[in-house]
KEROMI-488656 format. One record per residue: residue number from 1; z, y, x of N, C-alpha, C in turn. Coordinates in steps of 0.05 Angstrom, whole numbers. Layout:
<marmars>
num: NUM; nw: Z; nv: Y; nu: X; caw: Z; cav: Y; cau: X; cw: Z; cv: Y; cu: X
...
</marmars>
This chain:
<marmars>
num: 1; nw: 880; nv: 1433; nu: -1312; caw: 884; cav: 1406; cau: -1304; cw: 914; cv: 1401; cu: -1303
num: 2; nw: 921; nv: 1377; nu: -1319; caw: 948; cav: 1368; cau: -1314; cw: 959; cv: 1354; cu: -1289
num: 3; nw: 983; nv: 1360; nu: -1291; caw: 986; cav: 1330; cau: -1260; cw: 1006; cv: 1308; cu: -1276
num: 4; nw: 1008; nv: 1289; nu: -1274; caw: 1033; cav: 1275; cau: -1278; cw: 1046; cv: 1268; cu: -1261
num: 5; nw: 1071; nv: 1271; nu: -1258; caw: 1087; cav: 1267; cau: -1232; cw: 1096; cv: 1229; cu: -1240
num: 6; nw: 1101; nv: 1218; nu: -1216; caw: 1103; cav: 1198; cau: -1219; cw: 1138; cv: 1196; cu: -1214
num: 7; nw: 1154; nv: 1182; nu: -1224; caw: 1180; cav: 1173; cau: -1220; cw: 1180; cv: 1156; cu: -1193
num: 8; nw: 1205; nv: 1165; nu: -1179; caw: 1197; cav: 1148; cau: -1148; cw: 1203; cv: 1124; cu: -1157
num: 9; nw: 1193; nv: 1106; nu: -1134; caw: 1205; cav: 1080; cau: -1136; cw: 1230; cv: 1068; cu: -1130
num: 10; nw: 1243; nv: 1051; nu: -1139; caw: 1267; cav: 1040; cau: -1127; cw: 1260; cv: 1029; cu: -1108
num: 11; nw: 1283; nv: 1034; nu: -1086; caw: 1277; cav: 1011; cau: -1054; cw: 1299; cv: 1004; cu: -1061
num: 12; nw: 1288; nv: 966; nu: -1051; caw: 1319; cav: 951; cau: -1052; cw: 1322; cv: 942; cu: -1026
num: 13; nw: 1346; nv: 933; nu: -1017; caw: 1347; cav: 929; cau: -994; cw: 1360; cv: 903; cu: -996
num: 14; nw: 1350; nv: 885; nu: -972; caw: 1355; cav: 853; cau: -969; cw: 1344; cv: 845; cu: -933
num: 15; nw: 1369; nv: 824; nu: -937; caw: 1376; cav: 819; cau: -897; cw: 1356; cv: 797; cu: -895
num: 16; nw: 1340; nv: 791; nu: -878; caw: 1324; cav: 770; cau: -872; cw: 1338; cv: 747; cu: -848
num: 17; nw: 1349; nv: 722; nu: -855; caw: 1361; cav: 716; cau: -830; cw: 1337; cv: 688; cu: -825
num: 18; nw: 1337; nv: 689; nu: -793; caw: 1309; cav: 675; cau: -786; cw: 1327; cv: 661; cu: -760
num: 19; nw: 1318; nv: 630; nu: -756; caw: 1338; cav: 611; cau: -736; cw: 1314; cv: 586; cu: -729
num: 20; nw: 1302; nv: 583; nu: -704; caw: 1298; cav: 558; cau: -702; cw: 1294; cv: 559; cu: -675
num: 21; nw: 1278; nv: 537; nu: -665; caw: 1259; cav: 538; cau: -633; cw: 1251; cv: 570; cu: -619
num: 22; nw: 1252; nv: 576; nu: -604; caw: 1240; cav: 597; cau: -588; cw: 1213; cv: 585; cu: -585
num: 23; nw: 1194; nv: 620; nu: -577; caw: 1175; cav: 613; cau: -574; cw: 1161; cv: 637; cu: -580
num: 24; nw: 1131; nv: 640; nu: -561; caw: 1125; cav: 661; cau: -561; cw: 1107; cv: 672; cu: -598
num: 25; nw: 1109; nv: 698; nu: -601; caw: 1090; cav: 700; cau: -623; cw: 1118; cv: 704; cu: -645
num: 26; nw: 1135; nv: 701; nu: -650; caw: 1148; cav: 695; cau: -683; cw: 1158; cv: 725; cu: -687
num: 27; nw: 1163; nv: 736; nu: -668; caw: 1171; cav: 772; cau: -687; cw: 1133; cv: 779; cu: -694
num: 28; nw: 1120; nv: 775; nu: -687; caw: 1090; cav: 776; cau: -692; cw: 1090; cv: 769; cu: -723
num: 29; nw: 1091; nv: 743; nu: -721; caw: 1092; cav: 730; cau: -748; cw: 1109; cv: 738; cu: -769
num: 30; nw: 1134; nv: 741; nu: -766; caw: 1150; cav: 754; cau: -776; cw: 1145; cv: 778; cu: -787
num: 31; nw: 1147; nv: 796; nu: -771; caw: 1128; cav: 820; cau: -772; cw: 1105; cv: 825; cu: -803
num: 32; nw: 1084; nv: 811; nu: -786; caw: 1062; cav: 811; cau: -805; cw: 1065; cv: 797; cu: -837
num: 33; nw: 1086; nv: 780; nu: -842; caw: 1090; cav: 771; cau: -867; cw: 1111; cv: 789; cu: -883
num: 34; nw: 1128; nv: 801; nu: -868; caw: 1134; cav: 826; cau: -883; cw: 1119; cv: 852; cu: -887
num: 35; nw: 1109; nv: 859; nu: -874; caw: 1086; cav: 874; cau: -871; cw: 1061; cv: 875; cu: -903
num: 36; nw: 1051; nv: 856; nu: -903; caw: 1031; cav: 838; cau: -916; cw: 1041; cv: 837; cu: -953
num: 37; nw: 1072; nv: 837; nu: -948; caw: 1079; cav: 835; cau: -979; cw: 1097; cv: 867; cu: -979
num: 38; nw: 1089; nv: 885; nu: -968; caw: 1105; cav: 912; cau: -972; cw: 1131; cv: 914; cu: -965
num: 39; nw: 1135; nv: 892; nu: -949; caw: 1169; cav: 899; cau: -937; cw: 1178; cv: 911; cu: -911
num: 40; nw: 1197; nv: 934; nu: -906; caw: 1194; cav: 944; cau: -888; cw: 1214; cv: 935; cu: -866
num: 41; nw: 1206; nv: 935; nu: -839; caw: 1240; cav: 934; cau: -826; cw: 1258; cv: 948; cu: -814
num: 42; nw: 1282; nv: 956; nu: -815; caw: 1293; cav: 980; cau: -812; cw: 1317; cv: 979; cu: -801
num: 43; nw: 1318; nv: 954; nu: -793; caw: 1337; cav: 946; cau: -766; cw: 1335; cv: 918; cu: -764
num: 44; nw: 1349; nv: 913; nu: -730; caw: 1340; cav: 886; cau: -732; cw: 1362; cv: 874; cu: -703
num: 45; nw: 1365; nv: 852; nu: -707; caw: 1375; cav: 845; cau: -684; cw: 1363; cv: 815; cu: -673
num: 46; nw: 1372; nv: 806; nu: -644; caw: 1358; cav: 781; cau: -644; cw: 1365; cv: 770; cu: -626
num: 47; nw: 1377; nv: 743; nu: -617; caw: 1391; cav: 735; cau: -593; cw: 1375; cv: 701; cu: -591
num: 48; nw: 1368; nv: 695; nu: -563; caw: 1357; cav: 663; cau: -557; cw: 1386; cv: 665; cu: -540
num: 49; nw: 1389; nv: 636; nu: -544; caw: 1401; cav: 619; cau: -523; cw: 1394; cv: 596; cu: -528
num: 50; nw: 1389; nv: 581; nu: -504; caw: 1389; cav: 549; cau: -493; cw: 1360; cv: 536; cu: -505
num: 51; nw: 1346; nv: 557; nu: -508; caw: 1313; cav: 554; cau: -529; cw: 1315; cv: 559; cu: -553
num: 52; nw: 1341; nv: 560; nu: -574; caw: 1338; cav: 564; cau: -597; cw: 1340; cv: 602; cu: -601
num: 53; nw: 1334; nv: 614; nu: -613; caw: 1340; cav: 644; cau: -627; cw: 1345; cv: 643; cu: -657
num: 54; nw: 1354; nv: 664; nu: -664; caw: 1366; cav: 677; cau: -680; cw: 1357; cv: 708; cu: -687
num: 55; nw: 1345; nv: 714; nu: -721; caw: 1344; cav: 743; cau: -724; cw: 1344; cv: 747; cu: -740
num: 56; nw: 1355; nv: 775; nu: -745; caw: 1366; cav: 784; cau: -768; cw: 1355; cv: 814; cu: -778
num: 57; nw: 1341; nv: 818; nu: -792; caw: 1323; cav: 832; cau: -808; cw: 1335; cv: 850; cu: -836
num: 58; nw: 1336; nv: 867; nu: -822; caw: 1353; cav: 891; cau: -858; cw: 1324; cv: 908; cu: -868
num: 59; nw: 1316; nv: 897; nu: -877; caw: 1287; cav: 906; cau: -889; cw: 1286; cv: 914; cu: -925
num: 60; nw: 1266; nv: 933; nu: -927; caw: 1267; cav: 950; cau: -944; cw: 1251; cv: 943; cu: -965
num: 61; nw: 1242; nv: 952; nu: -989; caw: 1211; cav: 957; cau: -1001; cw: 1215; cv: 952; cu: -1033
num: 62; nw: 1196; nv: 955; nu: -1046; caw: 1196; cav: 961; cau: -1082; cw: 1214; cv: 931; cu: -1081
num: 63; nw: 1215; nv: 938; nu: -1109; caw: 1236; cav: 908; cau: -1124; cw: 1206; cv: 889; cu: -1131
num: 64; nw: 1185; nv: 907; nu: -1133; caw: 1162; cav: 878; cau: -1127; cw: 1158; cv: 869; cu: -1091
num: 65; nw: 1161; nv: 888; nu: -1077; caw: 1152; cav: 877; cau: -1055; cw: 1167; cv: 853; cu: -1044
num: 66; nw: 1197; nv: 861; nu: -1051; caw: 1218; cav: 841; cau: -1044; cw: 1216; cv: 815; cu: -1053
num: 67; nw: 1209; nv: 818; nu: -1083; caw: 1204; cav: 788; cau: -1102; cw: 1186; cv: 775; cu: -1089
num: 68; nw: 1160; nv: 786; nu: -1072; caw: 1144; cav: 777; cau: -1062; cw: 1153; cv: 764; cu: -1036
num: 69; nw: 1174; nv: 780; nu: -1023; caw: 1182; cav: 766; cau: -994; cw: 1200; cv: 739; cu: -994
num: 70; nw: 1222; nv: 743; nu: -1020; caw: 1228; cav: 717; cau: -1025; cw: 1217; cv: 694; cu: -1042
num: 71; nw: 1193; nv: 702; nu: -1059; caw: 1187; cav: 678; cau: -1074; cw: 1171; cv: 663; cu: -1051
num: 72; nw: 1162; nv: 675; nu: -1024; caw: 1141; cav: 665; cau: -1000; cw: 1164; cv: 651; cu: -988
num: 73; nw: 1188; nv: 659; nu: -987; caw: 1212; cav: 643; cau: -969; cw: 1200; cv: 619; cu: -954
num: 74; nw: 1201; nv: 593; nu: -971; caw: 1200; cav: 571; cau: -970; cw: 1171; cv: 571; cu: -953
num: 75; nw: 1146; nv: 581; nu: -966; caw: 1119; cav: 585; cau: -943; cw: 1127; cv: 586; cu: -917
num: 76; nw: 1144; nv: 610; nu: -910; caw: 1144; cav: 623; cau: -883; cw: 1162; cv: 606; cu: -864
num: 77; nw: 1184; nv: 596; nu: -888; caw: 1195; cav: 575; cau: -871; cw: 1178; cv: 547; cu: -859
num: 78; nw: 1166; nv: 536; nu: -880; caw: 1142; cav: 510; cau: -877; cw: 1116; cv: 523; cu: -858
num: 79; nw: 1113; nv: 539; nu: -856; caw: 1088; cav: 543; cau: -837; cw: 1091; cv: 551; cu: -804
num: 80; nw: 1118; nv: 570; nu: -806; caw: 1138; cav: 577; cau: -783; cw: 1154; cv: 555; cu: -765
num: 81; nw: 1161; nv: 535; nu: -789; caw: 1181; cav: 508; cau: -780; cw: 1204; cv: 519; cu: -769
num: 82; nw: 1210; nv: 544; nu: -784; caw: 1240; cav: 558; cau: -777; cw: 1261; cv: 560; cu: -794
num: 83; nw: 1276; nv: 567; nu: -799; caw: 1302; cav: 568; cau: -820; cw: 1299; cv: 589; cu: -833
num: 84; nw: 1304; nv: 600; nu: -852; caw: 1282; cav: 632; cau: -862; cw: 1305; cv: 627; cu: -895
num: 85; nw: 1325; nv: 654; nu: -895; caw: 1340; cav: 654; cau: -912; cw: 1336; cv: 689; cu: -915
num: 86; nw: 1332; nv: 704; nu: -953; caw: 1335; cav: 725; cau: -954; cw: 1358; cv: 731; cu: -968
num: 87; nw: 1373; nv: 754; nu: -964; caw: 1396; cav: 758; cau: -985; cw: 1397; cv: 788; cu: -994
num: 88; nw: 1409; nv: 795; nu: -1015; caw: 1415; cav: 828; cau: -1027; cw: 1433; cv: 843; cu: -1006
num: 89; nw: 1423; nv: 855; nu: -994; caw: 1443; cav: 871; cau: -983; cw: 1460; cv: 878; cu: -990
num: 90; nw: 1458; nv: 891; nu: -1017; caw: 1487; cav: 901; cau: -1037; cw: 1500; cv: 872; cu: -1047
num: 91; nw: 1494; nv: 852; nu: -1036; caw: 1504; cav: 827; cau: -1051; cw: 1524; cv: 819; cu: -1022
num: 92; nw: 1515; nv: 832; nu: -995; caw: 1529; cav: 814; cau: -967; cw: 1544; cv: 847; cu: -960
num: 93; nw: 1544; nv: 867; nu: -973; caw: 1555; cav: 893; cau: -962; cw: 1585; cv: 897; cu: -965
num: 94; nw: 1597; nv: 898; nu: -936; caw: 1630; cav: 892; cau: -937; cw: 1648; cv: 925; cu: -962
num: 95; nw: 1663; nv: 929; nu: -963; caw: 1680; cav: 937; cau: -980; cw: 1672; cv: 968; cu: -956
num: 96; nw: 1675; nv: 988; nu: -977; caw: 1665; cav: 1016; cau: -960; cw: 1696; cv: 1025; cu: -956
num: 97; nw: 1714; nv: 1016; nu: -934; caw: 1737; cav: 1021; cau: -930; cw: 1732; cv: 1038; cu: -903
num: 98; nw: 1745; nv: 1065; nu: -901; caw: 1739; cav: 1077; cau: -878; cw: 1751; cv: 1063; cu: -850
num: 99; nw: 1729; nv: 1067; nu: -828; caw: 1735; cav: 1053; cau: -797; cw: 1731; cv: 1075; cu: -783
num: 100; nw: 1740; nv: 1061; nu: -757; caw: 1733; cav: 1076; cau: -730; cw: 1715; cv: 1059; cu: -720
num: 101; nw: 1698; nv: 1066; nu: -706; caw: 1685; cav: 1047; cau: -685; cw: 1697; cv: 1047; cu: -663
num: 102; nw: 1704; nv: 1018; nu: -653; caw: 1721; cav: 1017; cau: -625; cw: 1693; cv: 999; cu: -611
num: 103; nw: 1703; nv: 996; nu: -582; caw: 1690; cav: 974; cau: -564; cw: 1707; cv: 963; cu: -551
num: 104; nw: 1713; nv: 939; nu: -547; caw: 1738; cav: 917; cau: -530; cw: 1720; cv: 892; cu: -515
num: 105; nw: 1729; nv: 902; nu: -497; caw: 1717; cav: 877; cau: -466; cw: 1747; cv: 874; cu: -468
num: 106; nw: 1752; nv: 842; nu: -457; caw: 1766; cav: 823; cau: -439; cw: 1746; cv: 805; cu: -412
num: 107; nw: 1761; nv: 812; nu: -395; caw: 1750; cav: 790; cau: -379; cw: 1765; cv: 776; cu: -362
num: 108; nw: 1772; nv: 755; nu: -351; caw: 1783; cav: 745; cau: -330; cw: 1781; cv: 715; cu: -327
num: 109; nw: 1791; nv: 694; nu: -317; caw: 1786; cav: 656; cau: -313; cw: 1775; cv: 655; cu: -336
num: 110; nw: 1760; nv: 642; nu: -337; caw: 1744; cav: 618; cau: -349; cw: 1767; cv: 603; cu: -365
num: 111; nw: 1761; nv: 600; nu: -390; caw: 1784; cav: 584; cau: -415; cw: 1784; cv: 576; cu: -442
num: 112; nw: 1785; nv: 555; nu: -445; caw: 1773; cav: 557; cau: -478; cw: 1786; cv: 577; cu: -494
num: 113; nw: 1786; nv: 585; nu: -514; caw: 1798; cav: 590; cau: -540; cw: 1800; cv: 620; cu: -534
num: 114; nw: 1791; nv: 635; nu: -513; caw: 1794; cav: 660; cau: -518; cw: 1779; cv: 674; cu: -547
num: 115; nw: 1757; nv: 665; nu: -551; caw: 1741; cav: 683; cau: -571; cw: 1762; cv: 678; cu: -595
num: 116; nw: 1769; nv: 654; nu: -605; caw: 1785; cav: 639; cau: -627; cw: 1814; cv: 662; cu: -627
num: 117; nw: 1823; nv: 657; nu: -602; caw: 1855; cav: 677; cau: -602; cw: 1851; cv: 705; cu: -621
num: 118; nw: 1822; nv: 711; nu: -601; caw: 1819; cav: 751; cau: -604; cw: 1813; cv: 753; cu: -632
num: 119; nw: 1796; nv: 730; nu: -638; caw: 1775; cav: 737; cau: -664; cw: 1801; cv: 732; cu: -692
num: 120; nw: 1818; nv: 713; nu: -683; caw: 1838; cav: 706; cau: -700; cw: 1860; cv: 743; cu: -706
num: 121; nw: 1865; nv: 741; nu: -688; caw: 1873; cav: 775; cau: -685; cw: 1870; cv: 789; cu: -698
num: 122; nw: 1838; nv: 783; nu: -693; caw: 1825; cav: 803; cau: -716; cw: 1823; cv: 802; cu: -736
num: 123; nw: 1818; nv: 782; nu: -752; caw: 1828; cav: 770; cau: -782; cw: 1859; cv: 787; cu: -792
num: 124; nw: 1881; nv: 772; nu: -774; caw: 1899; cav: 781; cau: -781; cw: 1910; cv: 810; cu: -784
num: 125; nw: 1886; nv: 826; nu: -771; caw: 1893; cav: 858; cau: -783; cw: 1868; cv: 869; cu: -795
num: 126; nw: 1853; nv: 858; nu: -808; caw: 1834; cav: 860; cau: -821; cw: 1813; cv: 879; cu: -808
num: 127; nw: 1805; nv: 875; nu: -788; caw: 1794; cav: 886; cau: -772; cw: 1767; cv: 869; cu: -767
num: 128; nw: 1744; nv: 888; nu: -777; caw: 1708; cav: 875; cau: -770; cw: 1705; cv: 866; cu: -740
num: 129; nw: 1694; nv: 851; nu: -735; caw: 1682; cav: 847; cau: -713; cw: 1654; cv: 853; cu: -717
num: 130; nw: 1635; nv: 871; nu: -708; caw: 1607; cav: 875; cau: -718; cw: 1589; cv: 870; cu: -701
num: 131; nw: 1598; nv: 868; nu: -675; caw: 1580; cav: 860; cau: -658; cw: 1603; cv: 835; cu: -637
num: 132; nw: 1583; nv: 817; nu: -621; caw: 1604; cav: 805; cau: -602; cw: 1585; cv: 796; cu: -585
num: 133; nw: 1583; nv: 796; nu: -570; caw: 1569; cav: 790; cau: -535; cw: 1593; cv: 768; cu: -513
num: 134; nw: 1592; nv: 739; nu: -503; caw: 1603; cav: 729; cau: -488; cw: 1590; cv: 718; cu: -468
num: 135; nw: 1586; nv: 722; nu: -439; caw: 1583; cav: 710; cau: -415; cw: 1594; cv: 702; cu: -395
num: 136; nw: 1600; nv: 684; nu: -389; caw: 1614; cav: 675; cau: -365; cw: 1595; cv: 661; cu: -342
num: 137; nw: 1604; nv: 685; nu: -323; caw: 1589; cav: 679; cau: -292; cw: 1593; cv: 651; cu: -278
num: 138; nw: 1577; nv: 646; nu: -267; caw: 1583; cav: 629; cau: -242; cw: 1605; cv: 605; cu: -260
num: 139; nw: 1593; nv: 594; nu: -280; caw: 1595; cav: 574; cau: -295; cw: 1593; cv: 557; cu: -282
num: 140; nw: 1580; nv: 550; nu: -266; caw: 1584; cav: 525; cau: -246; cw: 1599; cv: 522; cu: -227
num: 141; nw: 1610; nv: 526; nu: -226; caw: 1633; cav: 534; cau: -212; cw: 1657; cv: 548; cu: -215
num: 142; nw: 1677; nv: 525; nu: -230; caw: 1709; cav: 524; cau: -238; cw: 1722; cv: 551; cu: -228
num: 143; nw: 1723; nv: 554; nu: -196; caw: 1742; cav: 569; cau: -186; cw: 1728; cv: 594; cu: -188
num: 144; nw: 1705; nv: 604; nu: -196; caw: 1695; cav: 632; cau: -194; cw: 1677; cv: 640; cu: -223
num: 145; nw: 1678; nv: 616; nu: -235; caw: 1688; cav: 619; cau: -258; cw: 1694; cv: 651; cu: -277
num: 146; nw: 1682; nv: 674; nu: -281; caw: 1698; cav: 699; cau: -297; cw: 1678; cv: 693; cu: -322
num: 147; nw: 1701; nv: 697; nu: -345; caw: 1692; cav: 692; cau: -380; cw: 1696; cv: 726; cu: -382
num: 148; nw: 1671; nv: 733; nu: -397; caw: 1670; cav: 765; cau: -410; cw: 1672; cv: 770; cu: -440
num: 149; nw: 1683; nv: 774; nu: -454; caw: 1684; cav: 779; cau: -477; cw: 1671; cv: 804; cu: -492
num: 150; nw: 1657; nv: 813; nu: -503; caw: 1649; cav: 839; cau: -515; cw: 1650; cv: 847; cu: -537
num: 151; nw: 1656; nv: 867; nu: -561; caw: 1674; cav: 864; cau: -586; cw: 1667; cv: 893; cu: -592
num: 152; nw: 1640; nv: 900; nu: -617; caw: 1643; cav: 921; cau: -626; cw: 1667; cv: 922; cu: -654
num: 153; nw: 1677; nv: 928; nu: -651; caw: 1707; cav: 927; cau: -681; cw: 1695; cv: 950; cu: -702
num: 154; nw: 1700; nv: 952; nu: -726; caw: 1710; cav: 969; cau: -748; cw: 1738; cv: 969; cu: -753
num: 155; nw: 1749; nv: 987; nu: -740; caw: 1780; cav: 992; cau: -735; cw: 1783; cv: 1003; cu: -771
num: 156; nw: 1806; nv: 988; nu: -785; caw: 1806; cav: 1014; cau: -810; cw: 1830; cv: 1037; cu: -801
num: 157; nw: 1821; nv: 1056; nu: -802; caw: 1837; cav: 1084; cau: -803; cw: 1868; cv: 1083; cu: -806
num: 158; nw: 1880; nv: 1063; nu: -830; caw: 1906; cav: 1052; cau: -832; cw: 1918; cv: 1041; cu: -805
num: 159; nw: 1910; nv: 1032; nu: -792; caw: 1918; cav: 1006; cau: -761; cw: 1924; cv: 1032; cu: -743
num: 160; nw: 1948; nv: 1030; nu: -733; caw: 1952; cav: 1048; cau: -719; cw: 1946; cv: 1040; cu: -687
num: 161; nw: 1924; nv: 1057; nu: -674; caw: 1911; cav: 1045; cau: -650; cw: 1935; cv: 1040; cu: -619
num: 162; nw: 1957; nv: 1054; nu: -620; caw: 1976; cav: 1040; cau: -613; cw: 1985; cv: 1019; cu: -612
num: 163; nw: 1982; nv: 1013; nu: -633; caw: 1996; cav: 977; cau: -649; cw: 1972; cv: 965; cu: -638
num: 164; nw: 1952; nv: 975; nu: -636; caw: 1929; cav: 947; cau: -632; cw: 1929; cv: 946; cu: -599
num: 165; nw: 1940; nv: 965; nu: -587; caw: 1936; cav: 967; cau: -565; cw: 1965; cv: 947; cu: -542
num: 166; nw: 1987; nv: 948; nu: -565; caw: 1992; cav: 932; cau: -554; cw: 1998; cv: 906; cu: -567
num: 167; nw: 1992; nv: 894; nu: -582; caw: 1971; cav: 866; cau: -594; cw: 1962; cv: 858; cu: -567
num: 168; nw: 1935; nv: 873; nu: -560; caw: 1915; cav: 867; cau: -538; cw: 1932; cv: 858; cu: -523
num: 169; nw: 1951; nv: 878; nu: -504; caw: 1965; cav: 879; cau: -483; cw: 1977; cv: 858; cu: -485
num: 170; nw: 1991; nv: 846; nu: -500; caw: 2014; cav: 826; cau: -504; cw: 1996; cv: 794; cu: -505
num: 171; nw: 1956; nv: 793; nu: -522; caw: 1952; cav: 772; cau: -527; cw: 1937; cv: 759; cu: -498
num: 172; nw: 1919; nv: 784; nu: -484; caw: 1905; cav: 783; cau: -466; cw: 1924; cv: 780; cu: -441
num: 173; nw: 1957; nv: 796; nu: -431; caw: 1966; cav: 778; cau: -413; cw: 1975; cv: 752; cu: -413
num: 174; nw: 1986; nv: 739; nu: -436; caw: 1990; cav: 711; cau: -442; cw: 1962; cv: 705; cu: -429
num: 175; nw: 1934; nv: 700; nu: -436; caw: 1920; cav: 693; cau: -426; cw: 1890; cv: 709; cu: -401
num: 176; nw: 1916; nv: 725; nu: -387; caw: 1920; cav: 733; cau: -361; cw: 1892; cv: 748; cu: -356
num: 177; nw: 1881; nv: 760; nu: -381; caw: 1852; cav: 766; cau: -379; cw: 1856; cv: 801; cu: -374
num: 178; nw: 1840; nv: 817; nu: -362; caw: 1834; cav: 845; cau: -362; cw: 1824; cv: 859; cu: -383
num: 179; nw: 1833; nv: 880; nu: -398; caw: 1824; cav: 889; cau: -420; cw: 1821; cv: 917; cu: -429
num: 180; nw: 1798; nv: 927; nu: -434; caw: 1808; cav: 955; cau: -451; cw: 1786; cv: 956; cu: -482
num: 181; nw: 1806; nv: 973; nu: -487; caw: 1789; cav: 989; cau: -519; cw: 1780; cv: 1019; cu: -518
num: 182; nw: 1761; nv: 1018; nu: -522; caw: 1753; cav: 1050; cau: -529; cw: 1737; cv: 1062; cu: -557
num: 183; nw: 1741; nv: 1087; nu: -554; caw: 1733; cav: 1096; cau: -581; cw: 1692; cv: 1102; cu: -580
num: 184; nw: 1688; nv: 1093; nu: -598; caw: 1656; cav: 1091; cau: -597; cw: 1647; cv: 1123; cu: -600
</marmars>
């Protein structure tokens, strides 16, 4: 008896980004329509505020399964009544430049333009921001008022963590906020 070996398949990989109303049931739905056309998910993130959410889907599967998840796009969007965009991963994948993973909290008064200052910062030394988390307490109230900033970075290896350290130091006392960086 012969066997024939089969040649594996290609997996392609593509980001699912999903935006509308909150509401119970839609990672369900979600879920099951990737599911249903062979696509897998293999990370994911997802944030509500104020009733609306947000999620973002790095999902896997054959170069048919995928054709199948986006030629449905438009369905899942019209049946969901959500915003429903797919893209190539290798088409949104930043430049393979070696990093560090850092983590950077600021916190202190309540103020506009902090995220704008730091995030500008960050531009200017070409430095990822990959994750970012902001809350400020006791929002209702001016005088007690504390704004938190949270900042996972892709430091590149070039940036000497000195120099960024005092960047921080120099941009965060101008706006009188508490800060540190650490290594992930």
């Amino acid at each position: 008896m012969t066997f024939k070996v089969q040649p594996p398949m290609a997996v392609r990989h593509a980001i699912l980004t999903i935006a509308g109303k909150d509401r119970p049931g839609i990672l369900d739905e979600i879920s099951q329509y990737l599911f249903e056309r062979g696509g897998n998910i293999q990370d994911s993130r997802s944030v509500s505020l104020g009733g609306q959410f947000s999620m973002l889907f790095q999902i896997t599967g054959t170069e048919d399964a995928i054709a199948k998840i986006q030629r449905d796009v438009p369905l899942l969007a019209e049946q969901s009544r959500l915003q429903v965009q797919l893209s190539d991963l290798e088409s949104t994948a930043q430049s393979t430049i070696a990093t560090f993973p850092y983590h950077f909290t600021a916190t202190g008064k309540d103020q506009a333009g902090v995220v704008h200052r730091i995030s500008h910062l960050m531009r200017v030394l070409n430095i990822n921001i990959e994750d970012m988390h902001v809350h400020v307490d006791h929002a209702d109230d001016p005088e007690l008022a504390r704004y938190r900033v949270e900042l996972d970075l892709a430091i590149p290896r070039n940036i000497p963590i000195t120099m960024l350290r005092d960047y921080f130091n120099h941009l965060c006392g101008e706006m009188q906020m508490d800060w540190t960086l650490r290594e992930v």
